[in-house]
C-alpha positions as CSV (number, residue, x, y, z in Angstrom):
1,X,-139.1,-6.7,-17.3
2,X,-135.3,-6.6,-18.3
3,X,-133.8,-5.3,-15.6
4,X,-135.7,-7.6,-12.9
5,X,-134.3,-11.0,-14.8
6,X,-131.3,-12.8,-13.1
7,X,-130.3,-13.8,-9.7
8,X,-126.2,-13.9,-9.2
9,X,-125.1,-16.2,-12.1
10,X,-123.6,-18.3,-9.8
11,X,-126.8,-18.6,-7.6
12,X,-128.2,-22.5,-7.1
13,X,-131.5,-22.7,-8.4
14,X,-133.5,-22.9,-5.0
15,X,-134.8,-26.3,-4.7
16,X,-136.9,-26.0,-8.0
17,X,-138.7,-23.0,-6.4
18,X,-138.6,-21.7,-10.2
19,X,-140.4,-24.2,-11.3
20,X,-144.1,-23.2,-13.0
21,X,-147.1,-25.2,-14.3
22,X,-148.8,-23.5,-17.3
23,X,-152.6,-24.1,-17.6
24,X,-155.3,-22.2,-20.0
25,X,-158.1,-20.3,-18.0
26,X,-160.0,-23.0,-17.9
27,X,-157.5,-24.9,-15.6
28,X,-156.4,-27.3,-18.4
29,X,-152.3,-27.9,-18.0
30,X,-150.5,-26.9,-21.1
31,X,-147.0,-27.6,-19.8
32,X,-144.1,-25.7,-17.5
33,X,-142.1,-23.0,-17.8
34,X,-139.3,-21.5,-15.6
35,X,-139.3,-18.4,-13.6
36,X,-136.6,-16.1,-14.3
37,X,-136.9,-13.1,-12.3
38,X,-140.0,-11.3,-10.5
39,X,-142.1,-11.0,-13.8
40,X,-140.9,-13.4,-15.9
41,X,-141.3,-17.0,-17.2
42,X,-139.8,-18.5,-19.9
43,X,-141.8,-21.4,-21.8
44,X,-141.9,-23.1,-25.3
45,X,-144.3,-21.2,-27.9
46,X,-146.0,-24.3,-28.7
47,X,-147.4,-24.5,-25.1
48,X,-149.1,-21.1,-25.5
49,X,-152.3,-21.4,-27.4
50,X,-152.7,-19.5,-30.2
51,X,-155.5,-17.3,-31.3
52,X,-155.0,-16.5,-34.9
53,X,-152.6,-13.0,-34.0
54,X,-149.2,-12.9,-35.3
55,X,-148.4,-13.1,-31.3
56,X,-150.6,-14.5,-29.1
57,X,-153.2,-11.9,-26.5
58,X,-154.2,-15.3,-24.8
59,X,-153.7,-15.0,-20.6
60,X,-152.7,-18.1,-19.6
61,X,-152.5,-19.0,-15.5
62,X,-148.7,-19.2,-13.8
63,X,-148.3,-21.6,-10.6
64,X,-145.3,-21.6,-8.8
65,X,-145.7,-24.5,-7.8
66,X,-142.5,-25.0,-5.5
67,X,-143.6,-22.1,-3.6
68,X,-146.1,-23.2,-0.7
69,X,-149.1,-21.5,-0.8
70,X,-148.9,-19.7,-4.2
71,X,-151.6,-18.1,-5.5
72,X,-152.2,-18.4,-9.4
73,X,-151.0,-15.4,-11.5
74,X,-152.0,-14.5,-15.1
75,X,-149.3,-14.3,-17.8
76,X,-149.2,-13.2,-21.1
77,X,-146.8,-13.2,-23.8
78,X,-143.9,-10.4,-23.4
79,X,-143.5,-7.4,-26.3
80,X,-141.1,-8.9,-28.7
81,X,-140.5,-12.5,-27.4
82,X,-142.2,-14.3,-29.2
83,X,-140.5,-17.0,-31.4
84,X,-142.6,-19.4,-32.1
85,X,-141.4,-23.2,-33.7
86,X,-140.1,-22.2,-37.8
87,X,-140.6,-24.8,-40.4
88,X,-137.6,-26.6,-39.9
89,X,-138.9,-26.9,-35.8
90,X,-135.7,-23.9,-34.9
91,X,-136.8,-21.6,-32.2
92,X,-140.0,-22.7,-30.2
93,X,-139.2,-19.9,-26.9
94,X,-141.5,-17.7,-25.5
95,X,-141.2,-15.2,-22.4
96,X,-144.3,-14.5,-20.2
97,X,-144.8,-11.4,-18.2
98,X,-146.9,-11.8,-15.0
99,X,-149.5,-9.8,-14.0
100,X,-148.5,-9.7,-10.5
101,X,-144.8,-9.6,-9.4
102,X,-143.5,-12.6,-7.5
103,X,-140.8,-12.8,-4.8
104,X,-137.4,-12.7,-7.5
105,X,-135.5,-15.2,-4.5
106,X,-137.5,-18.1,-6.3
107,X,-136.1,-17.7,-9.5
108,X,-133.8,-19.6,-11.2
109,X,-130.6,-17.7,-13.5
110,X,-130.5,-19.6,-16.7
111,X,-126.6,-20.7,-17.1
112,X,-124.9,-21.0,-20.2
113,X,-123.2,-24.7,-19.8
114,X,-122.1,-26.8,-22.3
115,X,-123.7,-29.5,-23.1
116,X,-121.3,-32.0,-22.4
117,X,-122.7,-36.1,-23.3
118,X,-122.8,-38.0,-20.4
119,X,-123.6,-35.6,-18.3
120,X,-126.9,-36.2,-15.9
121,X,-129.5,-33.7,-15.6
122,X,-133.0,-33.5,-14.2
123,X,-136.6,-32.1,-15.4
124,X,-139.9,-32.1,-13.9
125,X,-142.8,-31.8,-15.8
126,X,-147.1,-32.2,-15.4
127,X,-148.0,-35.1,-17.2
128,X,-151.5,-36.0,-17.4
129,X,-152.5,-37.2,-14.0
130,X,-150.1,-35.6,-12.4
131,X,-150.8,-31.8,-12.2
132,X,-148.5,-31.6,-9.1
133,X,-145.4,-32.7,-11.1
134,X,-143.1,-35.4,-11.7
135,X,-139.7,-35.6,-12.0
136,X,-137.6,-36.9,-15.1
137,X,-133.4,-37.8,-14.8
138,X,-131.5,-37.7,-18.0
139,X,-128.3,-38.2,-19.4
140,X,-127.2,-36.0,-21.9
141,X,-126.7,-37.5,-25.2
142,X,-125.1,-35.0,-27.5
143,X,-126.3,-32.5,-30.4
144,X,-129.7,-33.6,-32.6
145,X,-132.6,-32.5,-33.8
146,X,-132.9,-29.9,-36.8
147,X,-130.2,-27.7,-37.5
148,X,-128.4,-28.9,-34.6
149,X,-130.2,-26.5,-32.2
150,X,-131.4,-29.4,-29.9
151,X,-129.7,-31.4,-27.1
152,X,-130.8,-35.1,-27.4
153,X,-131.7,-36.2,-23.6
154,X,-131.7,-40.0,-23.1
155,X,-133.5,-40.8,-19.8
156,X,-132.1,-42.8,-17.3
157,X,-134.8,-45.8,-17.6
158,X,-137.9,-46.3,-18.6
159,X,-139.5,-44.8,-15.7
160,X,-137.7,-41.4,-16.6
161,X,-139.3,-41.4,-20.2
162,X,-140.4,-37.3,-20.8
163,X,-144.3,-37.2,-21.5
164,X,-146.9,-34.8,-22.8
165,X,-146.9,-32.4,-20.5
166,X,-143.1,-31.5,-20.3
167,X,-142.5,-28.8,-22.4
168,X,-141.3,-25.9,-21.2
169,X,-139.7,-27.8,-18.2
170,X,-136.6,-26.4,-17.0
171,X,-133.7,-28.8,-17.7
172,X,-131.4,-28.8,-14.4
173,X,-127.4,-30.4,-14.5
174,X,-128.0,-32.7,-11.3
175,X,-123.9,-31.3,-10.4
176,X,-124.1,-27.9,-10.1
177,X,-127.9,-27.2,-9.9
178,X,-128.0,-24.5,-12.9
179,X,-131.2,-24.8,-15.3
180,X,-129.0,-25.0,-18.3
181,X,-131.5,-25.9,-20.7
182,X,-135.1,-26.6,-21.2
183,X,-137.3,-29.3,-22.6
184,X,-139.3,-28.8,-26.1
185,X,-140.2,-32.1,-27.5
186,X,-139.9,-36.1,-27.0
187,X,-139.1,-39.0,-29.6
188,X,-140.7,-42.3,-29.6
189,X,-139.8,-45.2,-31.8
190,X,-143.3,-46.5,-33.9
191,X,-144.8,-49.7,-32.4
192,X,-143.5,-51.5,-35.4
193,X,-140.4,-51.7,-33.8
194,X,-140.1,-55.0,-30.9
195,X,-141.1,-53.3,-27.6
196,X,-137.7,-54.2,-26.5
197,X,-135.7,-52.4,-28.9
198,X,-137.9,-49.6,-28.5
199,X,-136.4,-45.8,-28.0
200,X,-137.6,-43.1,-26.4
201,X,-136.0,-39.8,-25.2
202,X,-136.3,-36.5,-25.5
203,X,-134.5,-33.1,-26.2
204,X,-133.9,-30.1,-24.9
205,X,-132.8,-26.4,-26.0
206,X,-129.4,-25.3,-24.4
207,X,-129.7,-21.9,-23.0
208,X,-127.3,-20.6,-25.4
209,X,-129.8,-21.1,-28.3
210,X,-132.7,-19.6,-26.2
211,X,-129.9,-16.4,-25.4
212,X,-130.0,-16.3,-29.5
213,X,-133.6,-16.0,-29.7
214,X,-134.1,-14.3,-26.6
215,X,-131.3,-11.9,-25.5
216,X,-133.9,-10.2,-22.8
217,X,-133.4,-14.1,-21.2
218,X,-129.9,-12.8,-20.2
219,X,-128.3,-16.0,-18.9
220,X,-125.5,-16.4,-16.1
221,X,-121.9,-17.8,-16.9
222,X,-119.3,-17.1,-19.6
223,X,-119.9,-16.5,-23.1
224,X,-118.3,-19.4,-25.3
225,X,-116.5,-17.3,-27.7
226,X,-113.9,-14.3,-26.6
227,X,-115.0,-10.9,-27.9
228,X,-111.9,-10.3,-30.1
229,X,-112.7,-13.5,-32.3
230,X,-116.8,-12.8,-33.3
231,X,-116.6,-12.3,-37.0
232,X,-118.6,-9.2,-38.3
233,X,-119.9,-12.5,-40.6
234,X,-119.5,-10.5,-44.1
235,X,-120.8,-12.8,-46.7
236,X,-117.3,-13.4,-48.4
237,X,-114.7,-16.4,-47.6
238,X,-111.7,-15.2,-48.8
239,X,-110.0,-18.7,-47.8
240,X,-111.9,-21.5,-48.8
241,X,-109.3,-24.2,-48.1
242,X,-108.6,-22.6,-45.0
243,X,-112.7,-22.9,-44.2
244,X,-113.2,-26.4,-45.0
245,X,-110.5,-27.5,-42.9
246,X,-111.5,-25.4,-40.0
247,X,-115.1,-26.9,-40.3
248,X,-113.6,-30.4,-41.1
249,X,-112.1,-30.0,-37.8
250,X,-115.1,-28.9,-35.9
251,X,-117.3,-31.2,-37.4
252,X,-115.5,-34.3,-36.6
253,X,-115.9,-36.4,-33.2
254,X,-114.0,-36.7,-30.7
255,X,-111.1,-38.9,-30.3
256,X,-112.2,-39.7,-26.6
257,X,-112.0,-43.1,-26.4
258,X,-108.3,-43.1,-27.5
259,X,-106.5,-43.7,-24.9
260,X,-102.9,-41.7,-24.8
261,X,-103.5,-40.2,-27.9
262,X,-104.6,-36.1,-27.3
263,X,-106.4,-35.0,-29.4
264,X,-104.6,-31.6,-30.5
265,X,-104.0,-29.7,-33.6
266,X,-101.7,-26.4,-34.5
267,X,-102.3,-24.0,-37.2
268,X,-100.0,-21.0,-37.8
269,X,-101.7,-17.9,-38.8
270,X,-99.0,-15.1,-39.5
271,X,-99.6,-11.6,-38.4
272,X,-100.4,-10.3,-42.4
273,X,-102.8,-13.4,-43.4
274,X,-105.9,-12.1,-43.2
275,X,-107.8,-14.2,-44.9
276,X,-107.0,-17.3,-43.1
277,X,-107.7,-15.5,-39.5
278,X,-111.3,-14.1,-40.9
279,X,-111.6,-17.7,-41.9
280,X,-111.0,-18.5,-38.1
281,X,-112.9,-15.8,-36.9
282,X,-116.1,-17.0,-38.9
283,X,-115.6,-20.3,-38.0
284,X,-115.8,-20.2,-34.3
285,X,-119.0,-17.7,-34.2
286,X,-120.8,-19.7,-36.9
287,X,-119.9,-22.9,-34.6
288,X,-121.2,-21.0,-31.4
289,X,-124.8,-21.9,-30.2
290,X,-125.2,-18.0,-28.9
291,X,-123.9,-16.3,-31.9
292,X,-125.2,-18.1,-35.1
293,X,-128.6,-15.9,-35.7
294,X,-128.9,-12.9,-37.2
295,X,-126.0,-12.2,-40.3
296,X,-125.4,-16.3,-39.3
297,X,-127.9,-17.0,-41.4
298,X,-127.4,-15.0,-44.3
299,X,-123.8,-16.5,-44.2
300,X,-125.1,-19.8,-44.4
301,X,-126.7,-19.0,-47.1
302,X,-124.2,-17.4,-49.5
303,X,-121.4,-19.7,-47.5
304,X,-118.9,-21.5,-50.1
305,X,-119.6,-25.4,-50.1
306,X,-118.3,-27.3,-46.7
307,X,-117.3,-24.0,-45.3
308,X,-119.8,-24.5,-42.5
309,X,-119.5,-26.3,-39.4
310,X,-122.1,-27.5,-37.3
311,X,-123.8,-25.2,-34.4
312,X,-122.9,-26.2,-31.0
313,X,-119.5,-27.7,-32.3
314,X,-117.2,-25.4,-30.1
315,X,-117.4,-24.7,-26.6
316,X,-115.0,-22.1,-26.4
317,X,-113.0,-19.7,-28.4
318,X,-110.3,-18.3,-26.5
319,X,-108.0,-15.2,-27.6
320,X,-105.1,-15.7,-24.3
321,X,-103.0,-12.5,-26.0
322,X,-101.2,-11.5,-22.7
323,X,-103.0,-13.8,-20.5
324,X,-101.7,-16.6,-18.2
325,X,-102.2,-19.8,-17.8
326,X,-103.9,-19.0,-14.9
327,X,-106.2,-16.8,-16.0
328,X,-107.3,-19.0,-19.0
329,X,-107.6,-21.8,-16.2
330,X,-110.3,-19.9,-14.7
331,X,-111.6,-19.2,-17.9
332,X,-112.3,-22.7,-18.7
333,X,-112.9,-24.0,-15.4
334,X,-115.4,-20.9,-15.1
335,X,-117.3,-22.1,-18.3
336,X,-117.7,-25.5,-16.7
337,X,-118.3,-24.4,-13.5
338,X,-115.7,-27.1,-12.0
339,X,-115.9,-27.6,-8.6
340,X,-112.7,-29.4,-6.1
341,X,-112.4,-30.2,-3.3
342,X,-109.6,-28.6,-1.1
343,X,-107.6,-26.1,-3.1
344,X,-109.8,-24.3,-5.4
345,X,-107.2,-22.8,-7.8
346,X,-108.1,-22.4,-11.3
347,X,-105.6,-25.5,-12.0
348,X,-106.8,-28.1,-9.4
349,X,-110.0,-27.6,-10.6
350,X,-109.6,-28.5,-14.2
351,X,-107.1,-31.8,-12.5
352,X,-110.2,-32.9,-10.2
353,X,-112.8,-33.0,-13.6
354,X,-113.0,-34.2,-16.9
355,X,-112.9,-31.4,-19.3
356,X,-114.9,-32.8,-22.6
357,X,-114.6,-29.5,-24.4
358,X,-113.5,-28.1,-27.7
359,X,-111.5,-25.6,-27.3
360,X,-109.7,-23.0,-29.9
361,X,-107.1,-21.2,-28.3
362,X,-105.4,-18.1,-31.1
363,X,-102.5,-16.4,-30.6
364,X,-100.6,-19.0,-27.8
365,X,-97.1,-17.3,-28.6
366,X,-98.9,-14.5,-27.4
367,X,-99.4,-15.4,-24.5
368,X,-97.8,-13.8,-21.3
369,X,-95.7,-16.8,-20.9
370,X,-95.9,-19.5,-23.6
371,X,-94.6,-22.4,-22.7
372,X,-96.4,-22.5,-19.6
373,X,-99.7,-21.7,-21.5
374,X,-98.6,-24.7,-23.8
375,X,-98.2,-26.6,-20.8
376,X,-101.7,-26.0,-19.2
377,X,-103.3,-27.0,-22.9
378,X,-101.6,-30.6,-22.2
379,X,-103.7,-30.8,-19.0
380,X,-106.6,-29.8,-21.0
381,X,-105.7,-32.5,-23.2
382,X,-104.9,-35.2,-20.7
383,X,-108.6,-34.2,-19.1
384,X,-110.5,-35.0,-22.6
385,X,-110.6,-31.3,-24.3
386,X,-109.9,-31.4,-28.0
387,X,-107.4,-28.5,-28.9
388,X,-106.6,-26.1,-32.2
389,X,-103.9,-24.2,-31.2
390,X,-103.7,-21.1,-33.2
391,X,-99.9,-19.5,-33.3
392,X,-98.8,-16.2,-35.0
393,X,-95.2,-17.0,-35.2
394,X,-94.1,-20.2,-37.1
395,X,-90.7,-20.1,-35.3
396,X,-91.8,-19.9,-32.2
397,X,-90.3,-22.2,-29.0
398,X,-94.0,-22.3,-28.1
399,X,-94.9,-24.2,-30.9
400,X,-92.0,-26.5,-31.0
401,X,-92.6,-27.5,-27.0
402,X,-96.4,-27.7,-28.5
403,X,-95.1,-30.9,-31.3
404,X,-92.8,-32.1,-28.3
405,X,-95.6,-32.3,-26.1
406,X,-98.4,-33.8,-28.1
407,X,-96.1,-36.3,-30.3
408,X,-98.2,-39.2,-30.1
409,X,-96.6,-42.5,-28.9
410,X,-95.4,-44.8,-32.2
411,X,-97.0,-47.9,-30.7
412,X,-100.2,-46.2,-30.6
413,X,-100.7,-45.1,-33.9
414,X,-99.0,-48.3,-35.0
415,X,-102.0,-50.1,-33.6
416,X,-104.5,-47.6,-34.4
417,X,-103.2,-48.4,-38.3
418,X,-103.4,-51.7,-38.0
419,X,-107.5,-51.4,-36.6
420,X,-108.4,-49.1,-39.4
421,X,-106.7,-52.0,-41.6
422,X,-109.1,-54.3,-39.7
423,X,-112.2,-51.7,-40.7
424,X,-111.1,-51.4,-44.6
425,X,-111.1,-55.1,-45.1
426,X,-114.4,-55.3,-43.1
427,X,-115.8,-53.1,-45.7
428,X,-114.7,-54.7,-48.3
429,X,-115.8,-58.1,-47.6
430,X,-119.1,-56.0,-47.1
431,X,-119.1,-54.3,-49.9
432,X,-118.4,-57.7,-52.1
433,X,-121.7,-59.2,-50.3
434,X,-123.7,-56.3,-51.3
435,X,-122.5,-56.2,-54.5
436,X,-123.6,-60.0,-55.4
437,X,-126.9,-59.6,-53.7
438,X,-127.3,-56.9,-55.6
439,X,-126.8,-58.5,-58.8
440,X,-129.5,-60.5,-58.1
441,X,-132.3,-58.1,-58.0
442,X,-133.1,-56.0,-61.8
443,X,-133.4,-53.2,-60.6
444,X,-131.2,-53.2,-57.5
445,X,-132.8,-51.6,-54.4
446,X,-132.2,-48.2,-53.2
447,X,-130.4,-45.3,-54.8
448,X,-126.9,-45.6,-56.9
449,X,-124.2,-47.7,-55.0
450,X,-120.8,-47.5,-55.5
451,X,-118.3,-49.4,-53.6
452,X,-115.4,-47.4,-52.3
453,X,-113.4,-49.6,-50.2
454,X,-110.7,-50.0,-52.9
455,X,-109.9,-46.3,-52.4
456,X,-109.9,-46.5,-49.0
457,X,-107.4,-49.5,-48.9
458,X,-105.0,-47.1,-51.2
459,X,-105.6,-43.9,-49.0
460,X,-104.5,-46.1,-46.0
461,X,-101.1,-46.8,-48.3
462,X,-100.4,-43.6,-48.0
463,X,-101.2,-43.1,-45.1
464,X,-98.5,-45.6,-43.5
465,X,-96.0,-43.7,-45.9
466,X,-97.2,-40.3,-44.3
467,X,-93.4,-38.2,-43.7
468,X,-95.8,-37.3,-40.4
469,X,-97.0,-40.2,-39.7
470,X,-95.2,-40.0,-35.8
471,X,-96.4,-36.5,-35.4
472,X,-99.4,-35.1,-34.0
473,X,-99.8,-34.1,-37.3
474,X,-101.3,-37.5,-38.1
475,X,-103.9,-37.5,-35.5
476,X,-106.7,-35.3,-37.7
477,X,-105.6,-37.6,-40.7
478,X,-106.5,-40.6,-39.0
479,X,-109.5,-39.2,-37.7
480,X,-111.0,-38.4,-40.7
481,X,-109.6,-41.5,-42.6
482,X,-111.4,-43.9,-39.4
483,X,-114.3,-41.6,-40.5
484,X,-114.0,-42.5,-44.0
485,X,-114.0,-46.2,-43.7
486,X,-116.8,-45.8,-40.9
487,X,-119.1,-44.4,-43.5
488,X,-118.2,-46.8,-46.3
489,X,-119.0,-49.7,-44.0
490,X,-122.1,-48.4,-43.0
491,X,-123.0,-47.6,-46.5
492,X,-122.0,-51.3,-47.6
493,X,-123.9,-52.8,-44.4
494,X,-127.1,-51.0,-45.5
495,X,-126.8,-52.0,-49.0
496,X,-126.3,-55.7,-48.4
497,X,-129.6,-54.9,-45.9
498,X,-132.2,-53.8,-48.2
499,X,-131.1,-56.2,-51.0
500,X,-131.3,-59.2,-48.4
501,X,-135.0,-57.9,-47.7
502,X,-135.7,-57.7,-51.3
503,X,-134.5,-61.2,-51.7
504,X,-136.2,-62.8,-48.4
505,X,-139.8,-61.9,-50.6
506,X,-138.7,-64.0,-53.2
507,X,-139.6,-67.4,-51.3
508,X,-142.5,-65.5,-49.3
509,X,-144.0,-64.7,-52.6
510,X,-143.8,-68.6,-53.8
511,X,-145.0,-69.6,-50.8
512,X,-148.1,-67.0,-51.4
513,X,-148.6,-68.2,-54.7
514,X,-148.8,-72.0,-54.2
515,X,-150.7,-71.3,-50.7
516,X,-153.7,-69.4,-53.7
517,X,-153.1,-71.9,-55.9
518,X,-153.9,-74.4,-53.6
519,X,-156.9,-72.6,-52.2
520,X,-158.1,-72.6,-55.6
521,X,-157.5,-76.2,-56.5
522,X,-156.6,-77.7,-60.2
523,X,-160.2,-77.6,-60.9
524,X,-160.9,-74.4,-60.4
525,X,-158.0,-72.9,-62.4
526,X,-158.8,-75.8,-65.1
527,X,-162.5,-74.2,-65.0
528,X,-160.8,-70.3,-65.5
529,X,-158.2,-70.5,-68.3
530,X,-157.8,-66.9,-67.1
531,X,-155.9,-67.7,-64.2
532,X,-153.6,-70.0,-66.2
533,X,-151.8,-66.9,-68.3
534,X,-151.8,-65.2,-64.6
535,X,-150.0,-68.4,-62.8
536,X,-147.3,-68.5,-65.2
537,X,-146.4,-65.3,-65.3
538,X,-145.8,-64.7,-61.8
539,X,-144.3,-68.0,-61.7
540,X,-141.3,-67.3,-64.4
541,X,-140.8,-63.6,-62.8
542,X,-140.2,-65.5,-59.2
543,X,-138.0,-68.0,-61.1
544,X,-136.1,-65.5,-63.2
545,X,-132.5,-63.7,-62.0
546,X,-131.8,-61.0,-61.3
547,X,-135.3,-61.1,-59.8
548,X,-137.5,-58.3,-60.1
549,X,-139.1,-58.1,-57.0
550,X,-141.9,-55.6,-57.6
551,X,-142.7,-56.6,-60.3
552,X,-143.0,-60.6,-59.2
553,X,-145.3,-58.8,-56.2
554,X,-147.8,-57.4,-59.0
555,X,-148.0,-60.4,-60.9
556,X,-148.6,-62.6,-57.6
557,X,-151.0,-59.8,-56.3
558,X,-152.7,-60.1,-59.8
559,X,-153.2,-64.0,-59.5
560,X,-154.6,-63.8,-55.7
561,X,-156.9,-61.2,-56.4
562,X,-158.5,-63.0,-59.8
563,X,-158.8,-66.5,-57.4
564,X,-160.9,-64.8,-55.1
565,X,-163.2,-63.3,-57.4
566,X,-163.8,-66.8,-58.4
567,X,-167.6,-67.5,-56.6
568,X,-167.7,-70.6,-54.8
């Protein structure tokens, strides 16, 4: 089966002619899959039905059904591919082998891409009613789902919503043609929510998480880490602070929609500090989709606290030790598989795109010549990459052209200041509001609350006062400050929410309990002296404050249920 998996990795994937329905032997379609080479297909587990084995004996039927005239093939799952969904929904792949070999020109390489948001794909799937297929069109939307190993897909309208039926489907980038992931589940808002606020997308898993499960998948393009920097993963971190910083850094967002300000950091990491390049090392292949199974997982679990950043947060680790710029240029522009028109060089490439990576690039003083590699990571800046530039050397002219280069421009963080400003006093005037709803209510809604806008506006003090406050050295300090006050103001928002809900019942529950009251009439409750105790108390609970909301419901609830037991 290995060795007849993969087309050229550059190879378009043939008009779809990869493209399978899966159905049980009774004809019944359980979904898609993709064909990967002459005997394969690769499909979610969840679409295979199971009959009580550890891995499934059950022949399901195979159409191609881009092929004309294809006859149905039986499939059943492959020796040791198997990985059906875990608890917390993580791995869901299966591979089929055929029965009977089909021509390998209609199957599609899988190619590792990353998954960029914003970027447009495509699907097609067998929905009920539709067993010939039907085609989806996505935009990507960015990491999600459990342990970051799914690709939220937002579709392009509501025509383009993913239903039952589209698991399995090969998820194709509408630019270059590569199946670069493939669909496993769909979201739908509850039909509480107003039908036109309603959500509905769906998510995919990147090929570099089904390579993880599934090496024998064996996908085309570039791996995202250089083989120098994967980290034997030992269970130890020697430096912490080092760690957290790293995974600070990966975990953060992107400063994208910044305008002139690039998004760059540099680290020094001298030739005897060990500990702080393992640190590196472990970051970058626990941030890798492809490499964070196996020891991964045991050094999650015995990692130090914050010392983990999220899967799928790097898109490439680069070691350019005695490289060029040009060859890193077709590194990158290789992982992308950028396209231009006219002069195809490595460079013009990367100028004719936008390059929304995250890149970390070690040993840049290294590099065959420096400053020009220094120079190329500004164009990967100024084409939307976020940069850690790792040098060896902290004398080196490299990294002095490298705080030259990216010193952001004074106005600009003047001005970003001055929003965050803006944002802290927004969050405090929220966090006020919560705070006297909230006093209100006995007891207060939701979990423990504490305000923490008056930190914030100290933290932006020193900020201002930061000796690096014109420096590029500012921009990961801003970041994670906007990110600070961004949480705090979400925090205060949904405070002030749920105590505002708390307190609209007040009035809903008076209205209740005049509306029974009413009903009843003032001979009826003069006739049941029982009611009368029941009345009053709900009455002083609804006119006490703080109000205690649940309990005023019980004591209404009590009243309306003891009037209508009263017979007519």
């Amino acid at each position: 089966m290995g060795a007849e998996i993969g087309n050229p990795a550059n190879a378009p994937g043939h008009d779809g002619t990869w493209r399978v329905r899966i159905r049980s032997a009774a004809g019944e379609v359980l979904g898609a899959g993709i064909l990967l080479g002459s005997e394969t297909v690769l499909t979610c587990a969840h679409v295979i039905p199971e009959d009580g084995r550890p891995v499934p004996a059950t022949e399901v039927l195979v159409d191609l059904v881009g092929v004309p005239d294809a006859e149905p093939v039986g499939a059943r799952v492959a020796v040791g591919c198997w990985v059906p969904p875990r608890a917390d929904d993580c791995g869901d792949v299966a591979l089929l082998t055929l029965s009977r070999p089909q021509p390998a020109e209609h199957a599609a390489p899988l190619f590792r891409l990353p998954p960029v948001a914003g970027r447009p794909v495509r699907m097609c799937g067998f929905p009920y009613g539709n067993d010939h297929g039907m085609w989806s069109s996505a935009r990507i939307a960015g990491t999600a789902g459990p342990r970051a190993e799914w690709v939220q897909l937002d579709p392009e309208s509501r025509g383009h919503v993913v239903r039952h039926g589209f698991s399995g489907a090969g998820v194709e980038d509408t630019e270059t043609r590569h199946v670069i992931g493939m669909v496993v589940s769909r979201y739908d808002d509850s039909e509480s929510v107003p039908s036109a606020e309603r959500r509905h997308f769906s998510y995919m898993i990147p090929v570099e998480t089904i390579a993880r499960h599934l090496p024998q998948a064996r996908p085309g393009g570039g791996r995202g880490v250089d083989p120098p920097l994967v980290s034997p993963l030992t269970d130890s971190v020697q430096d912490i602070g080092f760690a957290q910083r790293l995974a600070l850094w990966l975990r953060r967002e992107s400063l994208a929609g910044r305008e002139g300000i690039a998004d760059v950091e540099t680290v020094v990491i001298a030739d005897d500090d060990s500990d702080r390049y393992e640190a590196l090392s472990r970051a970058v292949t626990l941030a890798d989709r492809e490499l964070s199974g196996g020891r991964a997982e045991e050094a999650l679990s015995a990692a130090p606290r914050d010392t983990v950043p999220p899967i799928g947060s790097l898109d490439l680790a680069l070691d350019v030790t005695g490289r060029t710029d040009t060859d890193v240029a077709k590194r990158v522009a290789d992982r992308m598989d950028l396209k231009s028109l006219g002069d195809t060089s490595p460079h013009s490439r990367i100028r004719a795109n936008a390059v929304p990576l995250t890149i970390v690039a070690v040993s840049v003083d290294r590099a065959h010549d420096p400053e020009a590699m220094v120079r190329f990571m500004k164009l990967l800046a100024d084409q939307g990459s976020r940069l850690m530039l790792v040098f060896r050397d902290p004398g080196a002219p490299g990294l002095r052209l490298a705080e030259r280069l990216f010193r952001p421009d004074r106005a600009r963080i003047d001005a970003w200041l001055e929003e965050l400003a803006g944002q802290v006093t927004r969050a405090e005037a929220r966090e006020r509001e919560a705070a006297e709803r909230r006093a209100l209510l006995s007891p207060a809604p939701g979990p423990p609350y504490t305000r923490g806008a008056a930190a914030l506006r100290i933290n932006l003090l020193r900020l201002r006062a930061d000796p690096g406050l014109h420096t590029h050295h500012i921009i990961a300090k801003l970041a994670m400050f906007e990110h600070s006050v961004t949480t705090a103001l979400r925090r205060a928002e949904a405070a002030l929410r749920a105590a505002e809900e708390q307190l609209r019942r007040v009035p809903e529950l008076e209205g209740l309990l005049r509306a029974s009251a009413a009903g009843a009439g003032a001979r009826a409750i003069s006739e049941h002296p029982e009611l009368i105790p029941l009345q009053r108390a709900a009455v002083e609970l609804l006119e006490a404050a703080p109000y205690d909301v649940a309990a005023a419901q019980e004591a209404v609830d009590r009243f309306v249920r003891a009037v209508n037991e009263i017979e007519p």
